[in-house]
C-alpha positions in Angstrom: 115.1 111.0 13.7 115.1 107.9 11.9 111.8 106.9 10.2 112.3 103.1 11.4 113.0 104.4 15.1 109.9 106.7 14.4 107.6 104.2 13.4 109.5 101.9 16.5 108.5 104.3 19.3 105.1 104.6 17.6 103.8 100.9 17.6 105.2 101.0 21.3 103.9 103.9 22.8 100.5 102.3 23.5 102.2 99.0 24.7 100.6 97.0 26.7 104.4 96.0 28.3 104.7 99.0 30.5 108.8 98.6 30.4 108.6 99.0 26.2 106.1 101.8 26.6 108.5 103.5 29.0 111.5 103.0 26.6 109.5 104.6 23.8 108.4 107.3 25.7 112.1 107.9 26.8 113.2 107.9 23.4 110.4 110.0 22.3 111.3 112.6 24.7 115.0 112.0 24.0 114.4 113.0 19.8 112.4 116.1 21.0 115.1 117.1 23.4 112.7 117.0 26.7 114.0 115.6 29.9 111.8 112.3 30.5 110.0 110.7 33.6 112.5 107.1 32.6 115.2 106.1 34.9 118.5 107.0 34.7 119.4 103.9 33.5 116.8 104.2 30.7 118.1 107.4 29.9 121.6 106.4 29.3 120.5 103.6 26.8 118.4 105.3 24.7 121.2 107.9 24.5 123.7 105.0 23.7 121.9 103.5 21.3 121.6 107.1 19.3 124.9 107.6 19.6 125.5 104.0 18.2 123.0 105.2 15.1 125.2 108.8 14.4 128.5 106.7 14.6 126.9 103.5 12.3 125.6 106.6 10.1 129.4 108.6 9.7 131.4 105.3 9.7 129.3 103.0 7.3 129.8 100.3 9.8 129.4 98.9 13.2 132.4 99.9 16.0 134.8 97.5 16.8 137.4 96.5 19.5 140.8 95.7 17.3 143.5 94.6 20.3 145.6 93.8 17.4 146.0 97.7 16.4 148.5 100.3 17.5 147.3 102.0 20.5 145.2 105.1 19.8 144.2 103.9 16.3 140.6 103.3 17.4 139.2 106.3 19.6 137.8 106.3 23.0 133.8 106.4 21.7 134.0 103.8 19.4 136.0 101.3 21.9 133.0 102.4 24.3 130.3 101.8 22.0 131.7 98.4 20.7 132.0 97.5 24.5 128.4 98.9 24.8 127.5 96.8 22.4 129.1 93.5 22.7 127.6 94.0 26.2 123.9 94.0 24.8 124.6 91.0 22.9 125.5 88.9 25.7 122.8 85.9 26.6 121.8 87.5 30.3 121.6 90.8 29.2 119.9 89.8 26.3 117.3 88.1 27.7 116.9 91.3 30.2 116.2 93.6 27.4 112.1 94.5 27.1 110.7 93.7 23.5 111.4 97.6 22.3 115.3 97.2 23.6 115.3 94.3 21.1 113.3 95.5 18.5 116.0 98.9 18.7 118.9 97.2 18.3 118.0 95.0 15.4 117.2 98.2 13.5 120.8 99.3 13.7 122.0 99.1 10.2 124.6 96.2 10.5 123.4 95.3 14.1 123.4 91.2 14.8 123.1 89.2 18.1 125.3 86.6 16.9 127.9 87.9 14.2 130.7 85.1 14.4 127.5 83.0 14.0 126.7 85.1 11.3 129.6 84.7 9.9 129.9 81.0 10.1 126.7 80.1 8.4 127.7 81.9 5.5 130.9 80.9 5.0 129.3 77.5 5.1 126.0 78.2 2.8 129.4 79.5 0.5 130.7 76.2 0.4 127.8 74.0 0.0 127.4 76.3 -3.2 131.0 75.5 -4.2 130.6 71.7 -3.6 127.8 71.8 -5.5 129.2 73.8 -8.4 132.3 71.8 -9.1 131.1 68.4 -7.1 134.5 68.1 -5.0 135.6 70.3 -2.2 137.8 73.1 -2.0 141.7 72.8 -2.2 144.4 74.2 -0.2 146.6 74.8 -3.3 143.9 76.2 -5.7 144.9 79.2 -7.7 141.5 80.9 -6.5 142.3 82.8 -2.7 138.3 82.0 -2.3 138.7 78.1 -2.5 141.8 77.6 -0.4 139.9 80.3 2.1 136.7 77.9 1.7 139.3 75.0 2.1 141.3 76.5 5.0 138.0 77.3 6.8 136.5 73.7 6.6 140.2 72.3 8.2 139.7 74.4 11.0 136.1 73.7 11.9 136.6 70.2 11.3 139.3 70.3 13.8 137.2 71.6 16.4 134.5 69.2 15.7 137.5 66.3 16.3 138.2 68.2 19.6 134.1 68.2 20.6 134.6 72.4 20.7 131.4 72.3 18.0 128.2 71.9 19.2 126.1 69.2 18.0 123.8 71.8 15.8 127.3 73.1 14.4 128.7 69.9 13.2 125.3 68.9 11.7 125.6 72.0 9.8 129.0 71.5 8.8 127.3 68.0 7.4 124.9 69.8 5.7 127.3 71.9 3.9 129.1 68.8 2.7 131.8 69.2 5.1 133.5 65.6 5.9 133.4 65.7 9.7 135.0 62.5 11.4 133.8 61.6 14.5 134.7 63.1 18.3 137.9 61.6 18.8 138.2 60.7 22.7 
Protein backbone atom coordinates (compact mmCIF):
# COMPACT_ATOMS: atom_id res chain seq x y z
CA UNK A 1 0.00 0.00 0.00
CA UNK A 2 0.85 3.34 -0.80
CA UNK A 3 2.27 5.50 2.00
CA UNK A 4 -0.03 8.63 0.94
CA UNK A 5 -3.12 6.22 0.93
CA UNK A 6 -1.70 4.96 4.35
CA UNK A 7 -1.38 8.04 5.94
CA UNK A 8 -5.03 8.99 4.01
CA UNK A 9 -6.96 6.16 5.68
CA UNK A 10 -5.13 7.09 8.93
CA UNK A 11 -6.18 10.84 9.45
CA UNK A 12 -9.75 9.39 8.52
CA UNK A 13 -10.23 6.61 10.50
CA UNK A 14 -11.24 8.65 13.54
CA UNK A 15 -13.43 11.04 11.36
CA UNK A 16 -15.82 12.67 12.76
CA UNK A 17 -17.78 12.36 9.05
CA UNK A 18 -19.05 8.89 9.54
CA UNK A 19 -19.31 8.34 5.57
CA UNK A 20 -15.18 9.21 5.36
CA UNK A 21 -14.63 7.01 8.35
CA UNK A 22 -16.46 4.23 6.61
CA UNK A 23 -14.44 4.68 3.37
CA UNK A 24 -11.22 4.42 5.26
CA UNK A 25 -12.23 1.55 7.11
CA UNK A 26 -13.24 -0.10 3.75
CA UNK A 27 -10.07 0.63 2.32
CA UNK A 28 -8.31 -0.49 5.32
CA UNK A 29 -9.88 -3.75 5.25
CA UNK A 30 -9.50 -3.76 1.47
CA UNK A 31 -5.23 -3.44 1.81
CA UNK A 32 -5.33 -6.25 4.43
CA UNK A 33 -7.45 -8.42 2.32
CA UNK A 34 -10.52 -8.67 5.00
CA UNK A 35 -14.06 -8.53 3.75
CA UNK A 36 -15.52 -5.11 5.35
CA UNK A 37 -18.86 -4.09 7.10
CA UNK A 38 -19.06 -1.05 3.84
CA UNK A 39 -21.66 -1.26 1.26
CA UNK A 40 -21.36 -2.84 -1.80
CA UNK A 41 -21.21 0.17 -3.37
CA UNK A 42 -18.30 1.26 -1.18
CA UNK A 43 -16.66 -1.83 -1.85
CA UNK A 44 -16.51 -1.49 -5.50
CA UNK A 45 -14.88 2.04 -5.27
CA UNK A 46 -12.33 1.56 -3.10
CA UNK A 47 -11.51 -1.50 -5.30
CA UNK A 48 -11.71 0.88 -8.50
CA UNK A 49 -9.74 3.39 -7.31
CA UNK A 50 -6.82 0.64 -6.48
CA UNK A 51 -7.12 -0.65 -9.58
CA UNK A 52 -6.81 2.97 -11.06
CA UNK A 53 -3.40 3.25 -8.69
CA UNK A 54 -1.81 -0.42 -10.15
CA UNK A 55 -2.74 0.77 -13.75
CA UNK A 56 -1.35 4.73 -13.14
CA UNK A 57 1.72 2.73 -11.43
CA UNK A 58 2.45 0.11 -14.78
CA UNK A 59 1.40 2.77 -17.44
CA UNK A 60 3.09 6.06 -16.10
CA UNK A 61 -0.05 7.82 -16.84
CA UNK A 62 -3.71 8.29 -16.35
CA UNK A 63 -6.21 5.88 -18.77
CA UNK A 64 -7.86 7.35 -21.55
CA UNK A 65 -10.82 7.02 -23.96
CA UNK A 66 -9.11 7.55 -27.66
CA UNK A 67 -12.45 7.15 -30.12
CA UNK A 68 -9.99 8.24 -32.64
CA UNK A 69 -7.89 4.85 -32.41
CA UNK A 70 -8.31 1.57 -34.18
CA UNK A 71 -10.66 -0.64 -32.42
CA UNK A 72 -8.94 -2.87 -29.76
CA UNK A 73 -5.92 -0.53 -29.45
CA UNK A 74 -6.95 0.48 -25.94
CA UNK A 75 -8.12 -2.63 -23.72
CA UNK A 76 -11.34 -3.27 -21.96
CA UNK A 77 -9.87 -2.10 -18.20
CA UNK A 78 -8.42 0.95 -19.22
CA UNK A 79 -11.65 2.10 -21.32
CA UNK A 80 -13.43 1.10 -17.95
CA UNK A 81 -11.33 2.95 -15.75
CA UNK A 82 -11.17 6.18 -17.87
CA UNK A 83 -15.05 5.89 -17.91
CA UNK A 84 -14.79 5.25 -14.08
CA UNK A 85 -13.05 8.11 -13.95
CA UNK A 86 -14.37 10.70 -16.12
CA UNK A 87 -17.52 9.60 -14.19
CA UNK A 88 -15.93 10.83 -10.69
CA UNK A 89 -15.06 14.07 -12.26
CA UNK A 90 -18.44 15.02 -13.21
CA UNK A 91 -19.97 18.15 -11.05
CA UNK A 92 -23.05 15.84 -9.39
CA UNK A 93 -20.98 13.14 -8.67
CA UNK A 94 -18.45 15.26 -7.54
CA UNK A 95 -20.13 17.01 -5.14
CA UNK A 96 -21.62 13.46 -3.85
CA UNK A 97 -18.27 12.25 -2.98
CA UNK A 98 -17.43 12.36 1.17
CA UNK A 99 -14.25 14.41 1.90
CA UNK A 100 -11.95 10.99 1.86
CA UNK A 101 -13.45 10.09 -1.85
CA UNK A 102 -11.98 13.44 -2.70
CA UNK A 103 -9.01 13.54 -0.82
CA UNK A 104 -8.34 9.70 -2.67
CA UNK A 105 -8.64 10.74 -5.90
CA UNK A 106 -6.38 13.79 -5.75
CA UNK A 107 -3.63 11.54 -4.61
CA UNK A 108 -3.68 9.64 -7.87
CA UNK A 109 -0.42 10.56 -9.41
CA UNK A 110 -1.73 12.61 -12.54
CA UNK A 111 -5.35 12.65 -11.13
CA UNK A 112 -7.24 16.30 -11.83
CA UNK A 113 -10.90 17.34 -11.58
CA UNK A 114 -10.70 19.63 -14.45
CA UNK A 115 -7.82 18.58 -16.97
CA UNK A 116 -9.00 20.54 -20.27
CA UNK A 117 -9.05 23.36 -17.58
CA UNK A 118 -5.85 22.30 -16.66
CA UNK A 119 -4.67 22.36 -19.74
CA UNK A 120 -6.06 25.73 -20.76
CA UNK A 121 -4.50 27.77 -17.94
CA UNK A 122 -1.23 26.65 -18.90
CA UNK A 123 -1.26 27.02 -22.26
CA UNK A 124 -2.21 30.51 -21.39
CA UNK A 125 0.33 31.27 -18.30
CA UNK A 126 2.75 29.85 -21.54
CA UNK A 127 1.80 32.70 -23.55
CA UNK A 128 1.64 35.53 -21.14
CA UNK A 129 5.39 34.35 -20.70
CA UNK A 130 5.96 34.51 -24.47
CA UNK A 131 4.29 38.01 -24.75
CA UNK A 132 6.33 39.12 -22.20
CA UNK A 133 9.57 37.67 -23.51
CA UNK A 134 9.53 39.11 -26.98
CA UNK A 135 6.73 41.98 -26.24
CA UNK A 136 4.40 40.93 -29.39
CA UNK A 137 2.31 37.87 -29.78
CA UNK A 138 2.86 34.67 -31.35
CA UNK A 139 2.80 34.23 -35.18
CA UNK A 140 1.17 31.69 -37.38
CA UNK A 141 4.18 31.47 -39.67
CA UNK A 142 6.96 31.50 -37.02
CA UNK A 143 9.75 28.99 -37.67
CA UNK A 144 9.24 27.82 -33.90
CA UNK A 145 6.12 24.86 -33.86
CA UNK A 146 5.77 26.37 -30.09
CA UNK A 147 4.80 29.97 -31.24
CA UNK A 148 2.43 29.16 -34.13
CA UNK A 149 0.96 26.34 -31.52
CA UNK A 150 0.73 29.46 -28.94
CA UNK A 151 -0.59 31.41 -31.95
CA UNK A 152 -2.96 28.88 -33.31
CA UNK A 153 -4.36 28.32 -29.76
CA UNK A 154 -5.15 32.06 -29.00
CA UNK A 155 -7.19 32.16 -32.73
CA UNK A 156 -9.27 29.51 -31.52
CA UNK A 157 -10.15 30.64 -28.05
CA UNK A 158 -10.60 33.98 -29.29
CA UNK A 159 -13.10 32.60 -31.66
CA UNK A 160 -15.11 31.18 -28.99
CA UNK A 161 -14.97 34.22 -26.92
CA UNK A 162 -16.57 36.10 -30.37
CA UNK A 163 -19.20 33.26 -30.30
CA UNK A 164 -19.99 33.88 -26.23
CA UNK A 165 -18.84 29.88 -25.88
CA UNK A 166 -16.14 31.32 -23.09
CA UNK A 167 -17.24 32.15 -19.90
CA UNK A 168 -16.85 35.45 -18.56
CA UNK A 169 -13.84 34.16 -16.02
CA UNK A 170 -12.32 32.51 -19.34
CA UNK A 171 -12.19 35.50 -21.46
CA UNK A 172 -10.81 37.67 -18.46
CA UNK A 173 -8.14 35.15 -18.40
CA UNK A 174 -7.46 35.15 -21.94
CA UNK A 175 -7.08 39.24 -21.09
CA UNK A 176 -4.86 38.53 -18.60
CA UNK A 177 -2.61 36.54 -20.66
CA UNK A 178 -2.43 39.40 -23.17
CA UNK A 179 -4.76 37.76 -25.52
CA UNK A 180 -6.65 40.51 -27.81
CA UNK A 181 -10.28 39.41 -27.20
CA UNK A 182 -12.92 41.57 -29.23
CA UNK A 183 -16.04 41.82 -27.95
CA UNK A 184 -19.34 39.18 -28.09
CA UNK A 185 -20.40 39.70 -31.45
CA UNK A 186 -24.40 39.38 -31.46
Amino acid sequence: MQNDVQILIGQFLNASDGTSRAFAEAEQAFHRGVETQGSRRMRRWVATVNCLDRFVLAERRMPRENRRLAPGEIGEQEKSLASWVRYQRRPATRNGHCEYQSRRLEIVDGFQWDPLGEAQRELATQYAEFFTRFGRAPRYRAEAPEERRLANWAAKRRQLAMRGALSAQEVERLRAAGVPVPRRRR
